[in-house]
C-alpha positions as a Markdown table, in Angstrom:
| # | Residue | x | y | z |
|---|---|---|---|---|
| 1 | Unk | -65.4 | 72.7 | -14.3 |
| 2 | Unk | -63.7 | 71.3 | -11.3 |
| 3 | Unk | -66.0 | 68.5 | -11.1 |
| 4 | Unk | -65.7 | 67.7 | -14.4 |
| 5 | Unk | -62.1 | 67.1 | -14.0 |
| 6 | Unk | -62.7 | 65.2 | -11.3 |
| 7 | Unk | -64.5 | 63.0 | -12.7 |
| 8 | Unk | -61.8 | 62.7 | -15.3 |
| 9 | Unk | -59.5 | 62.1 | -12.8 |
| 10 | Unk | -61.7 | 59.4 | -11.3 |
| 11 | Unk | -62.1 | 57.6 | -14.6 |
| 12 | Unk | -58.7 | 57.7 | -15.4 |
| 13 | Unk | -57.7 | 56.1 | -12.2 |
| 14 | Unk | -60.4 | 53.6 | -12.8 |
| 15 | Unk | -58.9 | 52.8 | -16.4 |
| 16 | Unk | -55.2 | 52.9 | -15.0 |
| 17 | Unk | -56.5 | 50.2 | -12.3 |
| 18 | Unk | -58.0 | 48.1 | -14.3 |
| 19 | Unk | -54.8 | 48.3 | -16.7 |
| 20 | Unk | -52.9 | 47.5 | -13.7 |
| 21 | Unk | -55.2 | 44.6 | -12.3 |
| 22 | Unk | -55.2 | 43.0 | -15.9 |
| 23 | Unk | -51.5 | 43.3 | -16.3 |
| 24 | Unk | -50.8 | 41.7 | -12.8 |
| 25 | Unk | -53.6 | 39.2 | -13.9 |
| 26 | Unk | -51.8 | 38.2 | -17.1 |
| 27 | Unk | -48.6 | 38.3 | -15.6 |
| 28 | Unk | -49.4 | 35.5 | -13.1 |
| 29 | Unk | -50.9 | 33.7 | -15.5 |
| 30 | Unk | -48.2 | 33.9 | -18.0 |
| 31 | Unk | -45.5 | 31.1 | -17.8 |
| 32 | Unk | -42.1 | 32.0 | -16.2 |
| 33 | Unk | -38.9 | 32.2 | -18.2 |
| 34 | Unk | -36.7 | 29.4 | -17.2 |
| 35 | Unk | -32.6 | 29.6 | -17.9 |
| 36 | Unk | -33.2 | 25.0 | -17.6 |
| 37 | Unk | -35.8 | 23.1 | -17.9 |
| 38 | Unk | -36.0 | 21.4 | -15.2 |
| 39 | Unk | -35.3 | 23.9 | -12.6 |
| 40 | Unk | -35.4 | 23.5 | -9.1 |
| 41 | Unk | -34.7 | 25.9 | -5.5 |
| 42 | Unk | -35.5 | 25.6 | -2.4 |
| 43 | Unk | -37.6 | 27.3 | 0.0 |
| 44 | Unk | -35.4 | 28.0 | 3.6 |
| 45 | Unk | -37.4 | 27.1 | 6.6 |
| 46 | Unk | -38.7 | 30.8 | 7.4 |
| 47 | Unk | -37.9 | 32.3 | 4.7 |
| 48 | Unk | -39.7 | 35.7 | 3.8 |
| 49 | Unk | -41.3 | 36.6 | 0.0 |
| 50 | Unk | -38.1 | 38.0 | -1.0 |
| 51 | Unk | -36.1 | 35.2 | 0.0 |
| 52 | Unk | -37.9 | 33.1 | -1.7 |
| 53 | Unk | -38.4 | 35.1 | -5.2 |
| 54 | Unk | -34.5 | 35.3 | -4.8 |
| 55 | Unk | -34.2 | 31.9 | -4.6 |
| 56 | Unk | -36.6 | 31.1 | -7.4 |
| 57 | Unk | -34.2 | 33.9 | -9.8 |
| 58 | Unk | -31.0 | 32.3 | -8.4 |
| 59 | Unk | -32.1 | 28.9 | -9.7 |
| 60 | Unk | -32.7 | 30.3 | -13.0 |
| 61 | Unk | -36.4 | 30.9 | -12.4 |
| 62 | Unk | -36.9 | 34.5 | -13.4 |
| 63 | Unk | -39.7 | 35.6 | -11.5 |
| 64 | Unk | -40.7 | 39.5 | -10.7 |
| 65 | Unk | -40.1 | 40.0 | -7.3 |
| 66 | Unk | -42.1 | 43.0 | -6.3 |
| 67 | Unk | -45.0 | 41.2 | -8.3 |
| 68 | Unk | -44.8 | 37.9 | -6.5 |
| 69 | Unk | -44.6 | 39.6 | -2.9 |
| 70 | Unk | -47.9 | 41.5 | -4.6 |
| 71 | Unk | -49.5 | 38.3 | -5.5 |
| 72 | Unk | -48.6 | 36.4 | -2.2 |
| 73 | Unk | -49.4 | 39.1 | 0.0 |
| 74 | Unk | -53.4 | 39.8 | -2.0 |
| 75 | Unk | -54.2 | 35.7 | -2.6 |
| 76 | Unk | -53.3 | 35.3 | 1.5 |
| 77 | Unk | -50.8 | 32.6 | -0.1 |
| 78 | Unk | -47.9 | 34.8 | 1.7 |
| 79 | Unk | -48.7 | 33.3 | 5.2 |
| 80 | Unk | -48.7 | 29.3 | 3.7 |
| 81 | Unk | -45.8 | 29.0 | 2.1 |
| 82 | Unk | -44.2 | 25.2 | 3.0 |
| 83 | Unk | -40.2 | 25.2 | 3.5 |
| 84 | Unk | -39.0 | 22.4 | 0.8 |
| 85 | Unk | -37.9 | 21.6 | -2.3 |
| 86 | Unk | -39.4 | 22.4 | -5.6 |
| 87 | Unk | -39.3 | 21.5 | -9.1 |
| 88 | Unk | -40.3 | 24.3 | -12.0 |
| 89 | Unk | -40.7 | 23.1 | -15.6 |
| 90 | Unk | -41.8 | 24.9 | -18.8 |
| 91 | Unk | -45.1 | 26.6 | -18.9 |
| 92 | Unk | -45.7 | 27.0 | -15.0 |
| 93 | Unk | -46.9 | 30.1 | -13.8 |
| 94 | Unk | -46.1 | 32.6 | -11.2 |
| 95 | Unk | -49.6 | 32.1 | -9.5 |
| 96 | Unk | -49.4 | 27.8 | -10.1 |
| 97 | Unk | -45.9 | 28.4 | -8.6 |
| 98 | Unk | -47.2 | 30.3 | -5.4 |
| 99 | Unk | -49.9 | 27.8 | -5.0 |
| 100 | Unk | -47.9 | 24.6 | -5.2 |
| 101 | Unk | -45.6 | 26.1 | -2.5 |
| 102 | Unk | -48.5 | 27.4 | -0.3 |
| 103 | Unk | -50.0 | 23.5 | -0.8 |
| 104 | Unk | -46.5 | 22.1 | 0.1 |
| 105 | Unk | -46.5 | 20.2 | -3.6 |
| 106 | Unk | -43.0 | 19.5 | -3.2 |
| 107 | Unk | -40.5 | 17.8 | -5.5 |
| 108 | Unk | -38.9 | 14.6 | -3.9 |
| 109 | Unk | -36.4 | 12.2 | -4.3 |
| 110 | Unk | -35.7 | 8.6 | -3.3 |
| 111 | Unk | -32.6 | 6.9 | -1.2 |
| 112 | Unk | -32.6 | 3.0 | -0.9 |
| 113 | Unk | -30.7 | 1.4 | 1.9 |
| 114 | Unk | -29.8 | -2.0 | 1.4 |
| 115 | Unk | -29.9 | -5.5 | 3.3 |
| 116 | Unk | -27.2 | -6.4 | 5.0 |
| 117 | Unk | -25.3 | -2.6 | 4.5 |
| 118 | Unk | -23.6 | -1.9 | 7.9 |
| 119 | Unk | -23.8 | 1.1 | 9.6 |
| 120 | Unk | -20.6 | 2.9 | 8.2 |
| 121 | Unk | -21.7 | 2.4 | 5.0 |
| 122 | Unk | -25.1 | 4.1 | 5.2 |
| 123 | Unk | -23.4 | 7.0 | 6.8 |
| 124 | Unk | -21.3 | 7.0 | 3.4 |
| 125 | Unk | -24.1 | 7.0 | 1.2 |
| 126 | Unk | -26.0 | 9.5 | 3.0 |
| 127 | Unk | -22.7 | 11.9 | 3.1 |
| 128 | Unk | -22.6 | 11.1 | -1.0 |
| 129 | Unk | -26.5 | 11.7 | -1.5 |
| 130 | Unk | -26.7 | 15.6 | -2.6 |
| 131 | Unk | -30.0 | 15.9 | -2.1 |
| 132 | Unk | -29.4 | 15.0 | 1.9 |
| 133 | Unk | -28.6 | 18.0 | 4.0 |
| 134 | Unk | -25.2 | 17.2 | 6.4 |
| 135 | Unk | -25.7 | 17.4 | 9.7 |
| 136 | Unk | -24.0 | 14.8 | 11.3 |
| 137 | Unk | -20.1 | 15.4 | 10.0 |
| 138 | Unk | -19.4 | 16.7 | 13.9 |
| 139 | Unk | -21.8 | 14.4 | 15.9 |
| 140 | Unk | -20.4 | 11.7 | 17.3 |
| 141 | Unk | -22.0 | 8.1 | 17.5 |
| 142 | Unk | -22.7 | 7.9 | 21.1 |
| 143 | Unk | -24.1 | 11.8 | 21.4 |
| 144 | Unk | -26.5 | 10.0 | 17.8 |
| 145 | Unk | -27.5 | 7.4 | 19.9 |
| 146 | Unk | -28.9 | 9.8 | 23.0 |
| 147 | Unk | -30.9 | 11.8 | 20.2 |
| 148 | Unk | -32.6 | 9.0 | 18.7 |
| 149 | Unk | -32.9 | 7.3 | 22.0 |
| 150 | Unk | -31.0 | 4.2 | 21.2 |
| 151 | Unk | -30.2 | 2.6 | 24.4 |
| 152 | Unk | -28.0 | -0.3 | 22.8 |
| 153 | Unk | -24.0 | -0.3 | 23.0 |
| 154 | Unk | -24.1 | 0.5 | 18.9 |
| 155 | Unk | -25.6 | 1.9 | 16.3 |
| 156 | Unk | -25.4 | -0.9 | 13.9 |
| 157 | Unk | -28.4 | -2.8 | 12.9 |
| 158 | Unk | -30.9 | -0.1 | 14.0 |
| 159 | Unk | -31.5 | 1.1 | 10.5 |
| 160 | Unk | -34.1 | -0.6 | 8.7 |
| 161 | Unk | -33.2 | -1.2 | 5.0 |
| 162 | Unk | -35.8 | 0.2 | 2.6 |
| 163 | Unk | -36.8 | 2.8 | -0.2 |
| 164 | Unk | -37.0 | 6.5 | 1.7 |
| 165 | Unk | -38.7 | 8.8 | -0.3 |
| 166 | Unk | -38.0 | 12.5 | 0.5 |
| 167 | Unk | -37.9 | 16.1 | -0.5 |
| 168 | Unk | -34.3 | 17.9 | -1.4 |
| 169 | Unk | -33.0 | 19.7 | 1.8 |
| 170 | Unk | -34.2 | 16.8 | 4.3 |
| 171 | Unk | -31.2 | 16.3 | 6.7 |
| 172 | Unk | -29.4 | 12.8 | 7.0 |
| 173 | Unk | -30.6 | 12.8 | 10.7 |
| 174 | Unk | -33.8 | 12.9 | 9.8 |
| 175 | Unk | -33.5 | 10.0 | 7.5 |
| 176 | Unk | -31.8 | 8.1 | 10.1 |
| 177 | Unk | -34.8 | 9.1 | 12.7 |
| 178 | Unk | -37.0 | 7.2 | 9.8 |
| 179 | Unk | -34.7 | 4.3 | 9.7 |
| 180 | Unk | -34.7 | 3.8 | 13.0 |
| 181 | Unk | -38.5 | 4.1 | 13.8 |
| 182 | Unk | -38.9 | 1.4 | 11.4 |
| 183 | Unk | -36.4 | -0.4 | 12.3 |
| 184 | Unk | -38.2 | -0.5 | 16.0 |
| 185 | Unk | -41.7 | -0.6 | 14.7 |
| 186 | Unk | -40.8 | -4.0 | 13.0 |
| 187 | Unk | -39.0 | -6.0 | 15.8 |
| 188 | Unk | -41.2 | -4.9 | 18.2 |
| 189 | Unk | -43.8 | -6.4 | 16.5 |
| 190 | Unk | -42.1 | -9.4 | 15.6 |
| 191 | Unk | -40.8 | -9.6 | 19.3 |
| 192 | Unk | -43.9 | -9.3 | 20.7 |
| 193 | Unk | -45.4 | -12.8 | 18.7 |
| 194 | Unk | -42.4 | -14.8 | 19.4 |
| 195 | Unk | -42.7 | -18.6 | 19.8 |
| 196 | Unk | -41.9 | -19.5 | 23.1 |
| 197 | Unk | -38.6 | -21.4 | 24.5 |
| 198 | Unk | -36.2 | -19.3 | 22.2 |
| 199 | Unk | -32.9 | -18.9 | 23.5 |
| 200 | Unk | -32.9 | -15.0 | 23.2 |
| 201 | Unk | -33.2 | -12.7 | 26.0 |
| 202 | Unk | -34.1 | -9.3 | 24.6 |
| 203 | Unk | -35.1 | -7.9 | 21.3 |
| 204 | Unk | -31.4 | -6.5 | 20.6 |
| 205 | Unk | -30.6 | -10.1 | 21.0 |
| 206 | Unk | -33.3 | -11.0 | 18.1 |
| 207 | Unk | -31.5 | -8.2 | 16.2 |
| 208 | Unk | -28.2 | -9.2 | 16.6 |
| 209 | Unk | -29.1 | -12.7 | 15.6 |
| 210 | Unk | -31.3 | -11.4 | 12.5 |
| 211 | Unk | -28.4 | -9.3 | 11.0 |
| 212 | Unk | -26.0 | -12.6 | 11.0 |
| 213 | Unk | -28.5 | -14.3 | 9.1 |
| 214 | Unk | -28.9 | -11.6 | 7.1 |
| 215 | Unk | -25.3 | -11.8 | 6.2 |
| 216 | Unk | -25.2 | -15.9 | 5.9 |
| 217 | Unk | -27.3 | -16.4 | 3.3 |
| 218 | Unk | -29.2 | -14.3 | 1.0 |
| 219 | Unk | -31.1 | -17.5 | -0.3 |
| 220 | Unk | -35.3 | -16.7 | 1.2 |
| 221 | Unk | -36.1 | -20.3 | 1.3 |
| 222 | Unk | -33.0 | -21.0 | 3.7 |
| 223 | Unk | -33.5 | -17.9 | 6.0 |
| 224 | Unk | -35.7 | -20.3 | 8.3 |
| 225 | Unk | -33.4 | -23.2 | 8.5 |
| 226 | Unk | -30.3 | -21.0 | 8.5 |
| 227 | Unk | -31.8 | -18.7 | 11.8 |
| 228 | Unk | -32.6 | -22.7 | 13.1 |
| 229 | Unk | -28.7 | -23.6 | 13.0 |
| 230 | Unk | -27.6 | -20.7 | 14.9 |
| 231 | Unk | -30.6 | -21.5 | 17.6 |
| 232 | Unk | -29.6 | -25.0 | 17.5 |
| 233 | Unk | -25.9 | -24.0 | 19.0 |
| 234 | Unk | -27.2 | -21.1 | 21.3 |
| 235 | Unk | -29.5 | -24.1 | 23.3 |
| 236 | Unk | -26.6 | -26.1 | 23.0 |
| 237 | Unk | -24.2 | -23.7 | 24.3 |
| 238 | Unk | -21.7 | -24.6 | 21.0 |
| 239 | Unk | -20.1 | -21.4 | 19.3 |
| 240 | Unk | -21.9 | -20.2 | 16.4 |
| 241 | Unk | -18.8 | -20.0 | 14.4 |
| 242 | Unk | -20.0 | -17.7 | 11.3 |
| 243 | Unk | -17.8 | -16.3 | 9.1 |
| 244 | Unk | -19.6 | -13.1 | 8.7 |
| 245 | Unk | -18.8 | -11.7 | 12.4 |
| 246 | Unk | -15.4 | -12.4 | 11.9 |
| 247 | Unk | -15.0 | -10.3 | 8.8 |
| 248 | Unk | -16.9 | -7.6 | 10.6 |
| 249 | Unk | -14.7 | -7.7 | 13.8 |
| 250 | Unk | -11.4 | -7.6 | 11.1 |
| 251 | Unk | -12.6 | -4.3 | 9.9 |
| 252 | Unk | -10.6 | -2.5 | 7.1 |
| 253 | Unk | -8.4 | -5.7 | 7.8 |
| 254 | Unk | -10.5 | -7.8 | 5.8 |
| 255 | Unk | -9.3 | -8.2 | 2.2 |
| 256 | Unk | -11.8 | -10.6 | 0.2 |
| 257 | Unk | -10.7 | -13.8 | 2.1 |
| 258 | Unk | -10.1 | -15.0 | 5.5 |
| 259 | Unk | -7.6 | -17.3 | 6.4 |
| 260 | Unk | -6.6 | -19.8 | 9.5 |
| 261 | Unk | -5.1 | -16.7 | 11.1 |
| 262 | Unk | -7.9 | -14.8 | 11.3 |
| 263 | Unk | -10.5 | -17.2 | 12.5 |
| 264 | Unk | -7.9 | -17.6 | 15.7 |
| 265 | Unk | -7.6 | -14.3 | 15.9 |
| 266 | Unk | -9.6 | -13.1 | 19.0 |
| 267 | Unk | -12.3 | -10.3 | 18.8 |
| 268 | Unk | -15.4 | -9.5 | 20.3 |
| 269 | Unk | -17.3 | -10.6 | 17.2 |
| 270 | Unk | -15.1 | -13.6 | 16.6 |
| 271 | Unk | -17.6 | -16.6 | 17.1 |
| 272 | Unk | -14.7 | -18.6 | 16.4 |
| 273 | Unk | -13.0 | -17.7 | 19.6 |
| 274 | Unk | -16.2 | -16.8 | 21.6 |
| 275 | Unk | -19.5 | -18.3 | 22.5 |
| 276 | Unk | -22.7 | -17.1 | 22.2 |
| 277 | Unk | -24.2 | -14.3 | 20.1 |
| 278 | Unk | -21.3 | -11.0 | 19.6 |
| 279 | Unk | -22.0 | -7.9 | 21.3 |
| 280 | Unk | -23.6 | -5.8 | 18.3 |
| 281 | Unk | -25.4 | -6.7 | 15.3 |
| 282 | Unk | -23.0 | -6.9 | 12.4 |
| 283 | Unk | -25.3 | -5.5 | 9.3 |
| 284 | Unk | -28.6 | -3.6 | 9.0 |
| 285 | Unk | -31.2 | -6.5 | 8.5 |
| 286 | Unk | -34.7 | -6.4 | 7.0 |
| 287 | Unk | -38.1 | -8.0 | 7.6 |
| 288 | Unk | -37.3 | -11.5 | 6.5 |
| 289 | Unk | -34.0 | -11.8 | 8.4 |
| 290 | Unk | -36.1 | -10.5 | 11.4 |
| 291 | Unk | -38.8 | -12.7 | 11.1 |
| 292 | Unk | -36.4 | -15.8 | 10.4 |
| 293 | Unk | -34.7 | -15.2 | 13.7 |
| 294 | Unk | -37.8 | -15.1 | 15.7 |
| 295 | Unk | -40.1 | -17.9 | 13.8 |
| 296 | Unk | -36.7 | -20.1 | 12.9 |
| 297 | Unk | -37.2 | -23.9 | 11.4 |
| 298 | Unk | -37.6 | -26.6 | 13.9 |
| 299 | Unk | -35.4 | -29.0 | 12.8 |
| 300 | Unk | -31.8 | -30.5 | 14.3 |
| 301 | Unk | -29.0 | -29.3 | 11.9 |
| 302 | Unk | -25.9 | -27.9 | 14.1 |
| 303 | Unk | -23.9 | -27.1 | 10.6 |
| 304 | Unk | -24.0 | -26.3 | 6.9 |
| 305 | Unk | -22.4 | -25.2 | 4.2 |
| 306 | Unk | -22.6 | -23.2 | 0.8 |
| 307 | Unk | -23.4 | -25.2 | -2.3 |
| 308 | Unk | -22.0 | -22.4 | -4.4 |
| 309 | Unk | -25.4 | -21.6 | -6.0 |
| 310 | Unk | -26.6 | -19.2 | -3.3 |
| 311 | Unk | -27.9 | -22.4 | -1.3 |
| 312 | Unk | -27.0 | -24.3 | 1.8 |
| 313 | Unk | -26.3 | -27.9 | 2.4 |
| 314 | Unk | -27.3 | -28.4 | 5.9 |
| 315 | Unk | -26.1 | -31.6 | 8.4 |
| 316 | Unk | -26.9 | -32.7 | 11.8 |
| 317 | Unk | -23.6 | -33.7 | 12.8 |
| 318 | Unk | -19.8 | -33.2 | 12.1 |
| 319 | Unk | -19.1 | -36.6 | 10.0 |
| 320 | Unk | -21.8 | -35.5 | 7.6 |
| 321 | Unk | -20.7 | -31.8 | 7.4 |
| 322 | Unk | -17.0 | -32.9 | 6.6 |
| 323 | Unk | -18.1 | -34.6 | 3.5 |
| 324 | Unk | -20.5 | -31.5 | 2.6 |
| 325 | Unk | -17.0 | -29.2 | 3.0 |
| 326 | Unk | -15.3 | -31.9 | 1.0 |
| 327 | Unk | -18.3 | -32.6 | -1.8 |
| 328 | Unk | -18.6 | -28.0 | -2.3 |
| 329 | Unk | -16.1 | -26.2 | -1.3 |
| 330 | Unk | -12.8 | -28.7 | -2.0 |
| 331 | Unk | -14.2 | -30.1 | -4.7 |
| 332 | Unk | -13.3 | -33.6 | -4.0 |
């Protein structure tokens, strides 16, 4: 008799297992009940199962959590988890849940930083980016410039402008790390093939000269010729006298328009006043602007002028750049 119920006993555990097993089974492949679809969370760096099942059910996910730590935990997925940000939509499953997260499938976003965007105005739009984690609201620029390793008297022009894909969470310093390294990869290179006889001492030189051509013209075919002008004076010793490096040395003075005042006005950017290349690079400047200032046109232009069409006229002396000034911009 007593075996006999044991036996019973035995089979009835073996039918309750296998209830159990195809329960769990059909649980984890049955799709999750979403409160949006889309829904997204995000998995903390170190972050244990339940931390992250809570975060899945605080995002409107509604997930079992005694059955996902289960699941995890038996599948070996528990010790693969990737910190990041995911993306949920109708019809995944617990178990196609747990293995996008244990394969790091993460959901990501894009942030484009522009040509010719200075420095302040990156910061702004990775402050106004909600996907980019703050940092950086209590680091100051100089103690920025000692992490990233920027040995340059700014940080201006050392963020090279371009489409940065990343995942929800990512912190604006690590963006900025990417921006940089590119930033660095590229004039590096560039430096490194230089023509010879250019009138540029360092790469930050080169940078500083790419980011006023960036800002002079937005025209590709005149990059060249444009980078050639500005060489031009440098050998020649004559002030570069660009408009752009005034406007970035007035700061929030600048108003849409500069006047007689302001090009007298003295500043450390103020090419007007000063000779030679200004102390920083006034924009963020990209590939072309780069290579322009390091492979400029041979040619023997000292001036020009916008046509008002996103072209330049360009002259070799002052006589001929008058009547340019007179022909497009007074209209005479």
């Amino acid at each position: 008799m007593f075996k006999k119920g044991l036996l019973w006993l035995l089979v009835l555990m073996m039918v309750l297992s296998a209830a159990l097993a195809g329960g769990a089974w059909y649980w984890a492949h049955t799709a999750v009940t979403l409160k949006q679809d889309p829904a997204d969370y995000l998995v903390e760096s170190g972050a244990g199962l339940r931390a992250v099942a809570g975060s899945m059910n605080n995002a409107g996910v509604l997930i079992n959590e005694d059955l996902f730590v289960l699941m995890a935990r038996l599948t070996g997925y528990d010790t693969q988890i990737k910190a990041g940000a995911y993306e949920v939509r109708l019809g995944d499953t617990p178990r196609g849940l747990l293995e996008r997260m244990a394969s790091g499938d993460m959901m990501q976003t894009r942030l484009t930083l522009v040509e010719g965007w200075t420095y302040a105005r990156i910061r702004d739009e990775l402050r106004n980016n909600p996907d980019v984690k703050q940092t950086l609201e209590d680091v100051s620029d100089a103690a920025l410039k000692d992490r990233l390793g920027i040995d340059s008297p700014s940080l201006e022009g050392w963020f090279y402008p371009d489409t940065y894909v990343f995942t929800p969470g990512t912190s604006d310093f690590d963006i900025l790390r990417r921006a940089y390294a590119a930033q660095k990869e590229v004039l590096d290179k560039l430096w490194a093939a230089r023509p010879e006889g250019l009138p540029l001492k360092s790469p930050y030189e080169a940078l500083i000269l790419a980011s006023i051509v960036e800002k002079e013209t937005g025209h590709a075919q005149d990059r060249d010729r444009v980078s050639g002008v500005f060489i031009n004076r440098l050998r020649l010793g004559m002030p570069l006298q660009t408009d752009p490096t005034v406007i970035y040395g007035m700061g929030d003075k600048y108003q849409g328009r500069i006047r007689k005042v302001d090009l007298q006005t003295d500043t450390p950017w103020n090419t007007y006043t000063r000779g030679g290349l200004p102390p920083t690079p006034i924009a963020s400047s990209g590939r072309a602007a780069l290579n322009a200032a390091l492979n400029p046109e041979s040619h023997k232009f000292l001036y020009f002028v916008s046509r008002g069409d996103g072209t330049s006229e360009f002259s070799e002396n002052l006589n001929a750049h008058n009547r340019a000034v007179a022909k497009y911009i007074l209209g005479r």
